[in-house]
N, C-alpha and C positions, 0 to 999 in steps of 0.2 A: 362273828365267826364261830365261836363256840356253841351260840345257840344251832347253827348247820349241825355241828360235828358231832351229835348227839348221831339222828338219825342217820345219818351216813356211818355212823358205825357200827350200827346197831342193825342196819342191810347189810354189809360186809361180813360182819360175822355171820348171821343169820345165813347168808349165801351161804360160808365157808362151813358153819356146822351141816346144813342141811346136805351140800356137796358131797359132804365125808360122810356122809351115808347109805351109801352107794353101795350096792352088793359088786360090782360091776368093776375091775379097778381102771379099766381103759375113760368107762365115763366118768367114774369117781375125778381122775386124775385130768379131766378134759374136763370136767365142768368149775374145779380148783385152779386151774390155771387159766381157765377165760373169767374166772370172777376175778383174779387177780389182775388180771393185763388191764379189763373195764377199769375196775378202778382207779390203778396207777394214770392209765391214759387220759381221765378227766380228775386229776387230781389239783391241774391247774384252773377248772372251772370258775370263773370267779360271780357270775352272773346267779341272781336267787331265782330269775326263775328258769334257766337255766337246770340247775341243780337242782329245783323242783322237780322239773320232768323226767330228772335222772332216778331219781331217788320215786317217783313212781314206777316207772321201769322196771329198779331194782325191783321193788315191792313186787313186780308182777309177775318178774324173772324166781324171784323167792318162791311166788305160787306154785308155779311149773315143776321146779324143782324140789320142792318137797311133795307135790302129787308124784312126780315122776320116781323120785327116791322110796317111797311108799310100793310102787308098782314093782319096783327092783328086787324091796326087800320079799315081797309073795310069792316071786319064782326064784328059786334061789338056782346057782349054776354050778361046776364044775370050778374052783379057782384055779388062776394060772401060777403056773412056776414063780413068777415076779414076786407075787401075791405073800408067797413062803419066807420069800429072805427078809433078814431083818436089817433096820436102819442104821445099826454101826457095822457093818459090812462093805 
């Protein structure tokens, strides 16, 4: 089990840093909360290869998203109202 749980969290993060890097906070905060739901939702996975497939996926979902995060940061926008307030609010 532990030998899994290396790369499975090491795509998870990887999603979740790449996510937060979003110029964008509508996709930022939509691409955080679909790597979250993925996860949880095969966390009962118990199959390797299985979780093989998954954790290719991720990898390729990681790709996407850090091209795409890239492309975000070169045009930069106007931020929204949301964007301003802060987390103990």
């Amino acid at each position: 089990m532990s030998a899994r749980r290396a790369p499975v969290l090491r795509a998870y993060r990887g999603l979740l840093r790449e996510g937060s890097r979003y110029n964008n906070y509508n996709f930022r905060e939509y691409i955080l909360r679909r790597v979250k739901e993925e996860f949880r939702d095969n966390k009962t996975v118990q199959d390797p290869v299985e979780i093989e497939k998954l954790l290719q996926k991720a990898q390729q979902n990681l790709d996407v998203v850090r091209r795409q995060a890239l492309i975000s940061r070169l045009y930069p926008h106007q931020p929204l109202v949301l964007e301003g307030l802060t987390k103990d609010v």
